[in-house]
C-alpha positions in Angstrom: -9.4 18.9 27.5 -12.2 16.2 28.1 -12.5 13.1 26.1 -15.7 14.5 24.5 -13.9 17.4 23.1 -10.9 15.3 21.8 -11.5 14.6 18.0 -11.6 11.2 16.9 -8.8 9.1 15.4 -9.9 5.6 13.9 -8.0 2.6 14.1 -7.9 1.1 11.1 -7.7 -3.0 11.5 -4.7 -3.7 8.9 -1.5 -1.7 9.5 1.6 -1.8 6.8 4.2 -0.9 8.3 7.1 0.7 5.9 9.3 -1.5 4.1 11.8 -3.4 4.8 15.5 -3.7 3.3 15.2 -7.0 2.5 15.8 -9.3 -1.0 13.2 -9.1 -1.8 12.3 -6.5 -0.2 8.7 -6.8 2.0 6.3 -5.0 4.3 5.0 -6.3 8.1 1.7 -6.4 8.1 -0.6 -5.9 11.3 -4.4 -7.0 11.8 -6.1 -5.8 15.0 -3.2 -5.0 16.6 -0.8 -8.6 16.1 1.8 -9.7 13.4 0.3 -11.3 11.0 2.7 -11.8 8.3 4.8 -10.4 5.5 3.8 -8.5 2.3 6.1 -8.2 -0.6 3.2 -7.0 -2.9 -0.4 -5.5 -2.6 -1.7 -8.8 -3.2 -0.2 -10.4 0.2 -2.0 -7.6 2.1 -5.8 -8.7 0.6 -4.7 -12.3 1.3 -3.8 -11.7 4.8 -7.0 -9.6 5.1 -9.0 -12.1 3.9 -7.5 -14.7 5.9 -9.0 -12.9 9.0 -12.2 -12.6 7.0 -11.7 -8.6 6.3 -13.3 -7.6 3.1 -10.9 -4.5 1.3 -13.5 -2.8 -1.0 -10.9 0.7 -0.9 -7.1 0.1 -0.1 -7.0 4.1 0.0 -9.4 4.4 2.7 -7.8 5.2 5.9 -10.4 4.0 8.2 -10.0 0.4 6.7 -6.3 0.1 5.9 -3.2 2.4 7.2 0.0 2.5 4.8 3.1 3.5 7.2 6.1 5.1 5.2 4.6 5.1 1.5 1.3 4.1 0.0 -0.2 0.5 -1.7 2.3 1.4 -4.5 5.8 1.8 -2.2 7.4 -1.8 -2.3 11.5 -1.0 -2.8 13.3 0.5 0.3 14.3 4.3 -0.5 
């Protein structure tokens, strides 16, 4: 298979990765590839996006935002 042929797989910028077992419990969140922080709410992630000057207009869109082990409503361990 050549590159060509391969279909393409965006990388979105912001990663959330699953969460955590924690009190209270939070989410790592990525931004171009690096640690940025922790998320305990939905909040947090727009912050830390901001902070690297990302503007969130859809949190469901994939190309902009990937949600790792749940969605922007998963926040308690399961």
């Amino acid at each position: 298979m050549t590159e060509i042929a391969s279909p393409y797989i965006s990388r979105p910028r912001i990663l959330v990765l699953g969460v955590q077992p924690a009190t209270p419990p939070f989410r790592i969140v990525e931004i171009d590839g690096r640690v940025v922080g922790e998320a305990r709410t939905v909040i947090d992630v727009l912050e830390a996006a901001a902070a690297y000057g990302i503007t969130v207009h859809d949190l469901d869109d994939p190309a902009v935002v990937r949600w790792v082990g749940g969605d922007k409503f998963t926040w308690t361990a399961r």
